[in-house]
N, CA, C and O atoms as a Tripos MOL2 file, in Angstrom:
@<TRIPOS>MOLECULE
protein
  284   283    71     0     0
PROTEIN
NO_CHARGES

@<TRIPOS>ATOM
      1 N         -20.3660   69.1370  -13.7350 N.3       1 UNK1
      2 CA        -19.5830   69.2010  -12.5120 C.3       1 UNK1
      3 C         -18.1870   68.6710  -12.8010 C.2       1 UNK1
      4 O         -18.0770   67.6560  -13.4890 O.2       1 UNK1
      5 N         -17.1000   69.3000  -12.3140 N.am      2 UNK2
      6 CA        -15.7960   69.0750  -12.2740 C.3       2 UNK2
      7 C         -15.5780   67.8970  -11.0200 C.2       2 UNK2
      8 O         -16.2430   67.6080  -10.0260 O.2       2 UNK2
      9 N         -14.2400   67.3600  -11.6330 N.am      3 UNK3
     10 CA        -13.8310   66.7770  -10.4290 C.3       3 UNK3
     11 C         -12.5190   66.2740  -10.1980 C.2       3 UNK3
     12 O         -11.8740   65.4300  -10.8200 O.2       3 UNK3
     13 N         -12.1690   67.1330   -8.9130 N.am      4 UNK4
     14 CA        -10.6010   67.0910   -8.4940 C.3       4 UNK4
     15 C         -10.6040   65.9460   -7.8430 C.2       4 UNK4
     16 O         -11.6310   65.6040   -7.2570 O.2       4 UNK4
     17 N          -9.2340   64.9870   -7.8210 N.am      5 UNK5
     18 CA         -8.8280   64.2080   -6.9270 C.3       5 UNK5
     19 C          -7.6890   64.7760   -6.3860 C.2       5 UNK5
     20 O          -6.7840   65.2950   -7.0380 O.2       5 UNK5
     21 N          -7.7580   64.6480   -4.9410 N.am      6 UNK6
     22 CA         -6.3740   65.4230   -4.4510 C.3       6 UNK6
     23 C          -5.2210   65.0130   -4.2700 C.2       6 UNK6
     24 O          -5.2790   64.4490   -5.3630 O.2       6 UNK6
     25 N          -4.1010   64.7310   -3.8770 N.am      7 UNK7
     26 CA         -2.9480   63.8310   -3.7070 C.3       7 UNK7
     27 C          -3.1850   62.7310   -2.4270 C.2       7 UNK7
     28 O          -2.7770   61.5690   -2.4080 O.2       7 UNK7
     29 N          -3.7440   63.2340   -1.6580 N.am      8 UNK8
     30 CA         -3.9230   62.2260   -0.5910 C.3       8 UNK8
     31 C          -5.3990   61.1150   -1.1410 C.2       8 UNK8
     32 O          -5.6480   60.0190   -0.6410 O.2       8 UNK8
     33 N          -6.2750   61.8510   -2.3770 N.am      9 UNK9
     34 CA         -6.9750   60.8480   -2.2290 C.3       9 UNK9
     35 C          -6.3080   59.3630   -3.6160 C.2       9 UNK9
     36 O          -6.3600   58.1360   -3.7100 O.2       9 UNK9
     37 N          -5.8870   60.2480   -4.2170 N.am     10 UNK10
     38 CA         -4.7630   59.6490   -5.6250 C.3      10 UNK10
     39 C          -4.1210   58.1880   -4.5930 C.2      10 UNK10
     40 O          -4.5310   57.1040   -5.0080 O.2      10 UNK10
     41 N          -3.5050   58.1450   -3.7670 N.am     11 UNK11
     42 CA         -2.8650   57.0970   -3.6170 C.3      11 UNK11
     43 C          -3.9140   55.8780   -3.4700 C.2      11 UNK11
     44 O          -3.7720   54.7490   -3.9390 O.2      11 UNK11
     45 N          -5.0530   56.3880   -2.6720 N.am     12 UNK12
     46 CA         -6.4110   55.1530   -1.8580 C.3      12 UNK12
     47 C          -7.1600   54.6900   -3.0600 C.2      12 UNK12
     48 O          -8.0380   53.8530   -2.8500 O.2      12 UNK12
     49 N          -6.9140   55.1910   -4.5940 N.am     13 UNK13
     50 CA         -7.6320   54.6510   -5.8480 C.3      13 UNK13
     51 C          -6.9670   53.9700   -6.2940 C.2      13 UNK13
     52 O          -7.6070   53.4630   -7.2150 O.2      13 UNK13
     53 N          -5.5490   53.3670   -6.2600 N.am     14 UNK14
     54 CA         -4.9830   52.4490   -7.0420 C.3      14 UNK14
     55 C          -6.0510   50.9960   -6.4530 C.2      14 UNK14
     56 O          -6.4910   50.3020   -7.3700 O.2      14 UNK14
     57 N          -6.2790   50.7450   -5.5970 N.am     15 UNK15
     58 CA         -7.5130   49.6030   -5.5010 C.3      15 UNK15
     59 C          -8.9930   49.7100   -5.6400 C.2      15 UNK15
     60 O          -9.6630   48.6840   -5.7520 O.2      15 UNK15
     61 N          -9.5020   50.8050   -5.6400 N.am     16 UNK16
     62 CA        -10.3150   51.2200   -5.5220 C.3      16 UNK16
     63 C         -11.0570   51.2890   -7.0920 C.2      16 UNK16
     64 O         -10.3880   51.4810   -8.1070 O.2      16 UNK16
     65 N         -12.8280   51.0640   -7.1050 N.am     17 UNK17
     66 CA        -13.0680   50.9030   -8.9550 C.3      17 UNK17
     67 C         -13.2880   52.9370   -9.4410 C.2      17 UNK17
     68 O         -14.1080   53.7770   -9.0690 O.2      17 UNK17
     69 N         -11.9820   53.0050  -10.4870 N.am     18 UNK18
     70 CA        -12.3770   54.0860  -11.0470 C.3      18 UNK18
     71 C         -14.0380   54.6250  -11.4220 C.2      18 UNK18
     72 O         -14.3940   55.7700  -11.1430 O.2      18 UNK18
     73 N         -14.5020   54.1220  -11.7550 N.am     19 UNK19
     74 CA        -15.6660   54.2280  -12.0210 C.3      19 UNK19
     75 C         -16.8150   55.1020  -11.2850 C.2      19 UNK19
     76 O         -17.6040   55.9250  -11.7490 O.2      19 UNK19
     77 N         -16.6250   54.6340  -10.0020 N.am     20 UNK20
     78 CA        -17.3450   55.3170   -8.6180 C.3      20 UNK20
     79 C         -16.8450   56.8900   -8.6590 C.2      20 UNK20
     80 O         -17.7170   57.7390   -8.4730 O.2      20 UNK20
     81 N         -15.6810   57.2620   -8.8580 N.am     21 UNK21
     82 CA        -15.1940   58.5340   -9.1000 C.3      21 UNK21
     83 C         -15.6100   59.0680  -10.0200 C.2      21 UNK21
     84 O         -15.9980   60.2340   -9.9630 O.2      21 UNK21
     85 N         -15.6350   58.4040  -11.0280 N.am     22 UNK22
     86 CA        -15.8600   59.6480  -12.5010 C.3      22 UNK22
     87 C         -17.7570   59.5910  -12.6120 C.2      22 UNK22
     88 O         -18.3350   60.3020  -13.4340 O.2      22 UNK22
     89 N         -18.1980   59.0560  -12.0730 N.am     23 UNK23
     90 CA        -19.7400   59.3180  -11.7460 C.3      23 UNK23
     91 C         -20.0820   60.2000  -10.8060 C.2      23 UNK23
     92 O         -21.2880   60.2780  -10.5700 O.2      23 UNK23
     93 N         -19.2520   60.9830  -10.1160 N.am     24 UNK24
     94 CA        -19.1750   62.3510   -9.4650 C.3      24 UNK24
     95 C         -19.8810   63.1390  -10.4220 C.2      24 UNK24
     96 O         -20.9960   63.6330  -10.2540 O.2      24 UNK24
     97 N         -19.0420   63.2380  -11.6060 N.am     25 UNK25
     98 CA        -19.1960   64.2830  -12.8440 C.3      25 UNK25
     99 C         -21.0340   64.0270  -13.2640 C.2      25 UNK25
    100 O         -21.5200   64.8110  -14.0800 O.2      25 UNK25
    101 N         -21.4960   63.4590  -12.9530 N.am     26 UNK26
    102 CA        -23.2800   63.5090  -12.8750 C.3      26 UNK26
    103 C         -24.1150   63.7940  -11.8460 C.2      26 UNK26
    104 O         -25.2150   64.3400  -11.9230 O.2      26 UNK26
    105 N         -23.3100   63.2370  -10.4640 N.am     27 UNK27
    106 CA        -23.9550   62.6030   -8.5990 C.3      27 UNK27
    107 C         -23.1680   63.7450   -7.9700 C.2      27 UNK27
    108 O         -23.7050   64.0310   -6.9000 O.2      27 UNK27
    109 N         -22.3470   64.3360   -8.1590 N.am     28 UNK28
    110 CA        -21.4180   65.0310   -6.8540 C.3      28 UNK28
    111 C         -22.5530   65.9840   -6.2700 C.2      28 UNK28
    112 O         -23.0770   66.9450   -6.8340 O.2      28 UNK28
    113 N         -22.7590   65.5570   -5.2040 N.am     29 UNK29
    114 CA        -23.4820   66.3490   -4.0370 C.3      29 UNK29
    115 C         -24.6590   65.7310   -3.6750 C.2      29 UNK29
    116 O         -25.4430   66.3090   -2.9220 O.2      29 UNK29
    117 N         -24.8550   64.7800   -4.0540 N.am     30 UNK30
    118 CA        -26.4790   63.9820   -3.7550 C.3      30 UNK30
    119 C         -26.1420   62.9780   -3.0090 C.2      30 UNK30
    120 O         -27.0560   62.1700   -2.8520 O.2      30 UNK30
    121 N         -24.9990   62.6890   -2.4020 N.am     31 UNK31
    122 CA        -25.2370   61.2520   -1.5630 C.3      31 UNK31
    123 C         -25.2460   61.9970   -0.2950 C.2      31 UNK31
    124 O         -25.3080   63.2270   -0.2810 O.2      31 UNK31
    125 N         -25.1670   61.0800    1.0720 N.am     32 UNK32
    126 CA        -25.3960   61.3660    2.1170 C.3      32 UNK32
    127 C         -24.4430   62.1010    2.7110 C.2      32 UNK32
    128 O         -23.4350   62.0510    2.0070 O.2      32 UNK32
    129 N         -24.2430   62.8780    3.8420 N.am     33 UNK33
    130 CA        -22.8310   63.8770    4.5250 C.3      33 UNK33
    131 C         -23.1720   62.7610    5.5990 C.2      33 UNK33
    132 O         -24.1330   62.1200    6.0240 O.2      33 UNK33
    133 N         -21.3290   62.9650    5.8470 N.am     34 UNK34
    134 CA        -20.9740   61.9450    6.7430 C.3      34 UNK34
    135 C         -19.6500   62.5250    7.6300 C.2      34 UNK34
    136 O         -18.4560   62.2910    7.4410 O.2      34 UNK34
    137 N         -20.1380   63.1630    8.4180 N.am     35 UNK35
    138 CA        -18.7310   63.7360    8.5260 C.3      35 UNK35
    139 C         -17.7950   65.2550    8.1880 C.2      35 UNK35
    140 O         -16.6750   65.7420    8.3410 O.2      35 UNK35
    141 N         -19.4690   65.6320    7.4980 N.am     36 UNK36
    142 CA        -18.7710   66.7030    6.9150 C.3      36 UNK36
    143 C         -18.5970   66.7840    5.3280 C.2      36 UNK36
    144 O         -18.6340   67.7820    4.6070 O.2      36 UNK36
    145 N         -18.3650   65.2180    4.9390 N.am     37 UNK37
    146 CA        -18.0640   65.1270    3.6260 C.3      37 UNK37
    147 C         -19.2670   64.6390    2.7490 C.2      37 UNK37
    148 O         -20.1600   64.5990    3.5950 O.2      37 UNK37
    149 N         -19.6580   64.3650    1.9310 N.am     38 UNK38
    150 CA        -20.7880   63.3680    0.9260 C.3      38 UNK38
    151 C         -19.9350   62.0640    1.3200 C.2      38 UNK38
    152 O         -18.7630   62.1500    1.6870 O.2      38 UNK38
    153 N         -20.3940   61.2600    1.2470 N.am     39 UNK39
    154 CA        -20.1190   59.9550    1.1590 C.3      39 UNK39
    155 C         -21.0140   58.8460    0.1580 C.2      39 UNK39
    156 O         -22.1350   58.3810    0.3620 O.2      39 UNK39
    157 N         -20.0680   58.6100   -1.0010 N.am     40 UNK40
    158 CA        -20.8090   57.3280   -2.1000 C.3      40 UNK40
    159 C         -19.8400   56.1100   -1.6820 C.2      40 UNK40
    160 O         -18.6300   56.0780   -1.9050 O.2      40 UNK40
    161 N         -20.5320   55.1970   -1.0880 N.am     41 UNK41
    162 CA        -20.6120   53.8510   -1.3650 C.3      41 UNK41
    163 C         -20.0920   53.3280   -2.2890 C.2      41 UNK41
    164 O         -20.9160   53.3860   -3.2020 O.2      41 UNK41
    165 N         -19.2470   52.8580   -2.6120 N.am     42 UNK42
    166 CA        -18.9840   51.9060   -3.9390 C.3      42 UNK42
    167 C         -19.7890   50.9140   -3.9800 C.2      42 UNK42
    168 O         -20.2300   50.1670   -3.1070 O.2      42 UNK42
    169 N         -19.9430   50.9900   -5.1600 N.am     43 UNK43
    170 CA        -20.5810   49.9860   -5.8430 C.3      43 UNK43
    171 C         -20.2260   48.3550   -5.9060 C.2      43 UNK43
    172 O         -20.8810   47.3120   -5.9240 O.2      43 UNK43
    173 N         -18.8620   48.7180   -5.9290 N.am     44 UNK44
    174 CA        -17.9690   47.6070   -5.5480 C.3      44 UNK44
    175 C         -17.1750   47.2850   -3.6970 C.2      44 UNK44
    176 O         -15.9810   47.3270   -3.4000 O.2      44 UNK44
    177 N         -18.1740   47.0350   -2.9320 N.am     45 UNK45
    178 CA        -18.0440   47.1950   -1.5960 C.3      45 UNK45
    179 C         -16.8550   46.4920   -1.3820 C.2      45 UNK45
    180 O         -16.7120   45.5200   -2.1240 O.2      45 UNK45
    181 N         -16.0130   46.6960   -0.6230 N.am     46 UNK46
    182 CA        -16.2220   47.8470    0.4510 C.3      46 UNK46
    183 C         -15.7530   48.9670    0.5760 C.2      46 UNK46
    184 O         -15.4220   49.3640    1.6930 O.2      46 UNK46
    185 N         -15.5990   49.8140   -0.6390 N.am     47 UNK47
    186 CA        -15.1430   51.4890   -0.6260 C.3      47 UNK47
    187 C         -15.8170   52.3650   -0.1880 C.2      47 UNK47
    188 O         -16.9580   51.9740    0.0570 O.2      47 UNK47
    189 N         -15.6700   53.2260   -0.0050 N.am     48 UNK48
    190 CA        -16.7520   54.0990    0.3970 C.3      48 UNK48
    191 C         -15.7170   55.8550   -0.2990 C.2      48 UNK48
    192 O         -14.5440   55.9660    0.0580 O.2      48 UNK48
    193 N         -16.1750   56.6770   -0.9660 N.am     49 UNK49
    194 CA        -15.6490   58.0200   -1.3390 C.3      49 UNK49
    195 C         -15.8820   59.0050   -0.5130 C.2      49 UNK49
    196 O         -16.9300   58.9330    0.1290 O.2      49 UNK49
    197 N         -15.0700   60.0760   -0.3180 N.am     50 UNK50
    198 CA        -15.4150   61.1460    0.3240 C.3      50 UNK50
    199 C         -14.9670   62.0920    0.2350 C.2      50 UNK50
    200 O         -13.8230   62.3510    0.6090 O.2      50 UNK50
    201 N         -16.2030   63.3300   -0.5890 N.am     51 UNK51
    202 CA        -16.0230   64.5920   -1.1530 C.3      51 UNK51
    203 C         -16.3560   65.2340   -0.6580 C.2      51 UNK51
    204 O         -17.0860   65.0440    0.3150 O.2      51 UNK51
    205 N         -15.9160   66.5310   -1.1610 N.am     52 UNK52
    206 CA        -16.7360   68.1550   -0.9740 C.3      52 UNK52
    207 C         -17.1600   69.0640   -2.1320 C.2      52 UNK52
    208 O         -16.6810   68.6120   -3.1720 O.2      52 UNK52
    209 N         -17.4640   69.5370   -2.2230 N.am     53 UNK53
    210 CA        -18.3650   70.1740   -3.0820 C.3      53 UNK53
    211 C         -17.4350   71.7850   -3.4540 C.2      53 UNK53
    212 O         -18.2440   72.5910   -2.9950 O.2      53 UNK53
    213 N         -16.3850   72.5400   -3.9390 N.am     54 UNK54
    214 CA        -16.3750   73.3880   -4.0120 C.3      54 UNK54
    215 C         -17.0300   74.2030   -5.1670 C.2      54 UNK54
    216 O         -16.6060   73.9720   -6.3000 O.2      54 UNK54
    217 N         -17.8880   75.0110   -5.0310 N.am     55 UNK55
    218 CA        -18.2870   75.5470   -6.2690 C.3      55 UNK55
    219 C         -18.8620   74.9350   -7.2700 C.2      55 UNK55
    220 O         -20.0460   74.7540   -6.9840 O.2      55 UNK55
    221 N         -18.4900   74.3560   -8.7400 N.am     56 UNK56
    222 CA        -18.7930   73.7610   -9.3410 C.3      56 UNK56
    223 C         -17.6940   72.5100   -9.5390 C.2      56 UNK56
    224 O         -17.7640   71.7700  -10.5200 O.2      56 UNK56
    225 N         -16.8940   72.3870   -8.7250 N.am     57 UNK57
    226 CA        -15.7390   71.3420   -8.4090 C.3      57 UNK57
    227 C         -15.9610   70.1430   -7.2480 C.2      57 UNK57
    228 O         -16.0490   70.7630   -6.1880 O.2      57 UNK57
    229 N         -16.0700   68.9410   -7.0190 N.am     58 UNK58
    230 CA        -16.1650   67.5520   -6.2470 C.3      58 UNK58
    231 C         -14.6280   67.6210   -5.8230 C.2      58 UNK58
    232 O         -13.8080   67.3630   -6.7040 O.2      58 UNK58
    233 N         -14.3400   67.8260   -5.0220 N.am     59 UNK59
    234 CA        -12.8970   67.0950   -4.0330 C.3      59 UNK59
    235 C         -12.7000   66.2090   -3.6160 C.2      59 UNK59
    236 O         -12.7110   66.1350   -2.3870 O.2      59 UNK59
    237 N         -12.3990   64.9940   -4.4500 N.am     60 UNK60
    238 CA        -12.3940   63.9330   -3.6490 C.3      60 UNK60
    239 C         -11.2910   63.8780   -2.5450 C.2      60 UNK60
    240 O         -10.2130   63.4600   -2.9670 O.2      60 UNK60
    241 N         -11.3200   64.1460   -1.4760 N.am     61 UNK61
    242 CA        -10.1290   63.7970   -0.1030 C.3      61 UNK61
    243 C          -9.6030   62.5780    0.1640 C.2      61 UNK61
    244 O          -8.4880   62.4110    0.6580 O.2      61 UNK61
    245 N         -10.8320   61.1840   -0.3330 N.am     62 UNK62
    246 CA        -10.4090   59.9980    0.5550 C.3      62 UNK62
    247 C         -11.1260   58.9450   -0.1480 C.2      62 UNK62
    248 O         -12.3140   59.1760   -0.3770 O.2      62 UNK62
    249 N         -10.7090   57.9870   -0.4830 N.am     63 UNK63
    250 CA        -10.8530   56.5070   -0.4600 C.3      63 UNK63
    251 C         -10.5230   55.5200    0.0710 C.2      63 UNK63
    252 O          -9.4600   54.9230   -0.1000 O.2      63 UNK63
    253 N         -11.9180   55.0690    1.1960 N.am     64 UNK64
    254 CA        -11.4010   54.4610    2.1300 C.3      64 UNK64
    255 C         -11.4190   52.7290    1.7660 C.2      64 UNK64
    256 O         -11.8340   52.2880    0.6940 O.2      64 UNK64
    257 N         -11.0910   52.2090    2.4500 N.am     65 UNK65
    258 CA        -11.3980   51.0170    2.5490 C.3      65 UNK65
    259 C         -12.3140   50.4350    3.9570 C.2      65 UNK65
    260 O         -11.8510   50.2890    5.0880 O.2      65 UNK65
    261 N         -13.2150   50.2610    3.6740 N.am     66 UNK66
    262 CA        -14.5500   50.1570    4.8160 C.3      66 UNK66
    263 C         -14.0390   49.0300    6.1680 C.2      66 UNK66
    264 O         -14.3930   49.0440    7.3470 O.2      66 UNK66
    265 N         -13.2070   48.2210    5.5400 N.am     67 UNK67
    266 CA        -13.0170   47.1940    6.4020 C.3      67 UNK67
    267 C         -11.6970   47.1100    7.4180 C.2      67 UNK67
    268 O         -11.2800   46.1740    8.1000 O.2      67 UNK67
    269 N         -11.2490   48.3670    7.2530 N.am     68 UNK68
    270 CA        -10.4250   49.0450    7.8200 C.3      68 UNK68
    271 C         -10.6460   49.6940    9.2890 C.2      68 UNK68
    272 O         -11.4790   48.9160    9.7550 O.2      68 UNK68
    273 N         -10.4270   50.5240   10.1510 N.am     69 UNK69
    274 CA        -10.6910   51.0510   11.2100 C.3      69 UNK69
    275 C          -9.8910   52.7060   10.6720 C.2      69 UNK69
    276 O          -8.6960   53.0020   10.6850 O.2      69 UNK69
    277 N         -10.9700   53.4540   10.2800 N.am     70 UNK70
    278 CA        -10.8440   55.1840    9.8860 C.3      70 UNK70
    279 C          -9.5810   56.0180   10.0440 C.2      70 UNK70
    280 O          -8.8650   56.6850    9.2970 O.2      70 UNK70
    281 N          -9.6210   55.6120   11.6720 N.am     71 UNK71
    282 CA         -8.2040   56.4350   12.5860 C.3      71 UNK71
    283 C          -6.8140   55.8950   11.6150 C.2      71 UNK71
    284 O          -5.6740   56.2460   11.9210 O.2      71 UNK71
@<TRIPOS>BOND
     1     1     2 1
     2     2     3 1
     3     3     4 2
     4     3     5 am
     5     5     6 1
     6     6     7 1
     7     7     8 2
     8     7     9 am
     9     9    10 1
    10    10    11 1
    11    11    12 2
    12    11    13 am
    13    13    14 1
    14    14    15 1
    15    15    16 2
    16    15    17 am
    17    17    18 1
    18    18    19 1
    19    19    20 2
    20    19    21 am
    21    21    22 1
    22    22    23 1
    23    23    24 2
    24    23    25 am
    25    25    26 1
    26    26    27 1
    27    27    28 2
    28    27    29 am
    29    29    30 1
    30    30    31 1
    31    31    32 2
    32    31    33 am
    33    33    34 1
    34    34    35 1
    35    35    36 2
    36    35    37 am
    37    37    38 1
    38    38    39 1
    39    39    40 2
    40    39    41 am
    41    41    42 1
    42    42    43 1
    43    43    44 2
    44    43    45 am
    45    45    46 1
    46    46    47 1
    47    47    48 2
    48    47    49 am
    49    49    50 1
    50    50    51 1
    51    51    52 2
    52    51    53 am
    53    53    54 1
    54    54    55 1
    55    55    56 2
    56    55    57 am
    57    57    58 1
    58    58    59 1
    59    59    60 2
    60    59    61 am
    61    61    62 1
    62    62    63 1
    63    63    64 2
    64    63    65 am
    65    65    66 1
    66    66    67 1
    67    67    68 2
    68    67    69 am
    69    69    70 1
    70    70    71 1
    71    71    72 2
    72    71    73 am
    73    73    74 1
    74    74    75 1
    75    75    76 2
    76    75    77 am
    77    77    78 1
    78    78    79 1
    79    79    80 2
    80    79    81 am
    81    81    82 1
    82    82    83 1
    83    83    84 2
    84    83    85 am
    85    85    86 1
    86    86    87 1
    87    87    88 2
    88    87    89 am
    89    89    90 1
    90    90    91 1
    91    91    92 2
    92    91    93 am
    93    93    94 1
    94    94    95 1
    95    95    96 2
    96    95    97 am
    97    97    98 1
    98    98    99 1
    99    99   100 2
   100    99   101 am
   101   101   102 1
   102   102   103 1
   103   103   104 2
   104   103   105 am
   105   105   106 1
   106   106   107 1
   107   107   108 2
   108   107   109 am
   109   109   110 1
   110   110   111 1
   111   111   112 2
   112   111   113 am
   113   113   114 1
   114   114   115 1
   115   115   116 2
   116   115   117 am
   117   117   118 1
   118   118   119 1
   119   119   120 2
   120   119   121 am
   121   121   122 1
   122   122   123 1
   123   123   124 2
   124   123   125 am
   125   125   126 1
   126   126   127 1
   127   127   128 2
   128   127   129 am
   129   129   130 1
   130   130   131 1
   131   131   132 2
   132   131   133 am
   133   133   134 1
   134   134   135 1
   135   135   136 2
   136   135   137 am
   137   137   138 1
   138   138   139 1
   139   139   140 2
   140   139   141 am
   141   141   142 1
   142   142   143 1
   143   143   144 2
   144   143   145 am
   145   145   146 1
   146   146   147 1
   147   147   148 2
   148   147   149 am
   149   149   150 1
   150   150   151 1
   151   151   152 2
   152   151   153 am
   153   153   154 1
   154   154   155 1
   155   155   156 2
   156   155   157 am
   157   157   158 1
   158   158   159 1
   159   159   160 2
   160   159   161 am
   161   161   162 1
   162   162   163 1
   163   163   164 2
   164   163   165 am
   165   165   166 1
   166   166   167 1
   167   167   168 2
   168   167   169 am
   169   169   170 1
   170   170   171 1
   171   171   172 2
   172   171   173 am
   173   173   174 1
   174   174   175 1
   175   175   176 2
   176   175   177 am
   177   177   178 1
   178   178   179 1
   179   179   180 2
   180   179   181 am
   181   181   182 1
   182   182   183 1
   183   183   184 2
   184   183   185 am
   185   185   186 1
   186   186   187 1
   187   187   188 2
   188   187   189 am
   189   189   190 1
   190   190   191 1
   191   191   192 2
   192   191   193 am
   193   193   194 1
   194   194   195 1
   195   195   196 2
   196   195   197 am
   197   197   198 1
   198   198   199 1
   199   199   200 2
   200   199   201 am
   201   201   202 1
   202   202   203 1
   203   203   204 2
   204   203   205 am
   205   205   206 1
   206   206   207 1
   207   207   208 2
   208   207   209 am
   209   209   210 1
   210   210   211 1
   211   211   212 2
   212   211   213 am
   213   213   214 1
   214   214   215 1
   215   215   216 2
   216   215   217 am
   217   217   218 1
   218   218   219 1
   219   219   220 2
   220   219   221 am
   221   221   222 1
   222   222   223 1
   223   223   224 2
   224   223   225 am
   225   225   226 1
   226   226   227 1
   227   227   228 2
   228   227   229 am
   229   229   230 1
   230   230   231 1
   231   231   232 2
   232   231   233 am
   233   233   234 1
   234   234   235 1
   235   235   236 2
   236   235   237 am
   237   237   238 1
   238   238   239 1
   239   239   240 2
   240   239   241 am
   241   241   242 1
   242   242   243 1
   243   243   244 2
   244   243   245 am
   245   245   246 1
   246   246   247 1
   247   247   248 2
   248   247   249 am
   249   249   250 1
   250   250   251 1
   251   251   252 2
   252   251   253 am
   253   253   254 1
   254   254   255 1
   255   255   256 2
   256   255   257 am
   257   257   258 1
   258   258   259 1
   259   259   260 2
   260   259   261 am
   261   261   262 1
   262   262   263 1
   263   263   264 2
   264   263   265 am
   265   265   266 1
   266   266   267 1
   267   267   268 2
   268   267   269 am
   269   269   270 1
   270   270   271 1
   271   271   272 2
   272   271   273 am
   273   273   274 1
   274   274   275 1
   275   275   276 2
   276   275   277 am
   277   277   278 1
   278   278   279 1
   279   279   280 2
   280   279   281 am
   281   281   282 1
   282   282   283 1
   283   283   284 2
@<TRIPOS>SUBSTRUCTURE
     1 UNK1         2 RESIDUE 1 A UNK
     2 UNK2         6 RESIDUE 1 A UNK
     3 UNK3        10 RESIDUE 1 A UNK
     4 UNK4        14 RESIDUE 1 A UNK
     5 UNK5        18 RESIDUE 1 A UNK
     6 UNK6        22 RESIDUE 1 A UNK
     7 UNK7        26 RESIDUE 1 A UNK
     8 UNK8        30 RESIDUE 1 A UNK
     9 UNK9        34 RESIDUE 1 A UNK
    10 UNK10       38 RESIDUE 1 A UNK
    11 UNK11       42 RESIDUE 1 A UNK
    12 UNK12       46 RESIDUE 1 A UNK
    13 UNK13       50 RESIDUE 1 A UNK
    14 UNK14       54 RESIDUE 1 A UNK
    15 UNK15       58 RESIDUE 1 A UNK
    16 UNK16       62 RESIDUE 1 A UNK
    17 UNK17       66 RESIDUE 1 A UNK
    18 UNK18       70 RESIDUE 1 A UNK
    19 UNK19       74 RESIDUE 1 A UNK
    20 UNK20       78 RESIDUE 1 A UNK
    21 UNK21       82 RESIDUE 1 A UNK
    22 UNK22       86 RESIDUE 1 A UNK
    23 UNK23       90 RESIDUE 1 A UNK
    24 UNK24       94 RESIDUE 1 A UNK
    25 UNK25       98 RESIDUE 1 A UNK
    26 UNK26      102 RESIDUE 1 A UNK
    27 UNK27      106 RESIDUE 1 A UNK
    28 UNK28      110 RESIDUE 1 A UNK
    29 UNK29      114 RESIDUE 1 A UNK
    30 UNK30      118 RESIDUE 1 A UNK
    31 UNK31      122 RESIDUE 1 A UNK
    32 UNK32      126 RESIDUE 1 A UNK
    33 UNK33      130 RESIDUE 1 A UNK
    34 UNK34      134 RESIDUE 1 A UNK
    35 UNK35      138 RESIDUE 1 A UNK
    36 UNK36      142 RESIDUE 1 A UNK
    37 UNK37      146 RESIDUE 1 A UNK
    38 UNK38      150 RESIDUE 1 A UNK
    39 UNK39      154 RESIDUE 1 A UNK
    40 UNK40      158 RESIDUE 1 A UNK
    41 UNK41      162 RESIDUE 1 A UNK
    42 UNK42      166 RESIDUE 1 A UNK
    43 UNK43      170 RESIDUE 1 A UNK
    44 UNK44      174 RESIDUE 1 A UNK
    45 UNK45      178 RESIDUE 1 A UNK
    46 UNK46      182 RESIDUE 1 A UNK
    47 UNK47      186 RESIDUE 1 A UNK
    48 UNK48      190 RESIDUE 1 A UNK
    49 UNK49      194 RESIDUE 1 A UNK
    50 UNK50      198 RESIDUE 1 A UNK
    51 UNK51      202 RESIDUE 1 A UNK
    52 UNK52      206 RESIDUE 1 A UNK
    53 UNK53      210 RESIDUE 1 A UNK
    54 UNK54      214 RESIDUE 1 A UNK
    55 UNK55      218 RESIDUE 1 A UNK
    56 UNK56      222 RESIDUE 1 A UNK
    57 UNK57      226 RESIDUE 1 A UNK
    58 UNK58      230 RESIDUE 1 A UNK
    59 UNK59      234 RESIDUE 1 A UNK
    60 UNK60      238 RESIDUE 1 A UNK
    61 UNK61      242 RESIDUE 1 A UNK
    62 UNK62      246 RESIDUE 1 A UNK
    63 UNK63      250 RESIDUE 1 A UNK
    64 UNK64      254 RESIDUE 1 A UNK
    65 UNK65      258 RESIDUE 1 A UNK
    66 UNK66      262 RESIDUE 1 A UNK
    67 UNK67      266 RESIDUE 1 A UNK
    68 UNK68      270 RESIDUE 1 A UNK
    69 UNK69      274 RESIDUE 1 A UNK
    70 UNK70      278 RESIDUE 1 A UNK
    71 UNK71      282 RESIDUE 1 A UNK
């Protein structure tokens, strides 16, 4: 499995642990939909990722920070 990060999600990883991302390339599509998107948990709480699945490609859109408020 491939895996794109997009420009909007590129900025929310400078804090965020690389790691959780490039384990897409094994996991992309097995965690839970949330929204529409998969959603993995970091490992290192409180991140949370959120992809899509195109084809044989993971999109990551977003890295959030959990302790945040979404909006």
């Amino acid at each position: 499995m491939k895996v794109q990060k997009l420009d909007e999600a590129e900025q929310d990883l400078v804090d965020s642990p690389f790691s959780d991302v490039d384990s897409l390339h094994l996991h992309a599509g097995t965690h839970p939909r949330f929204l529409g998107y998969f959603r993995l948990l970091s490992r290192r709480f409180p991140f949370a990722i959120y992809d899509r699945l195109t084809g044989k490609i993971a999109r990551v859109h977003a890295v959030l920070d959990c302790r945040r408020n979404p909006a």
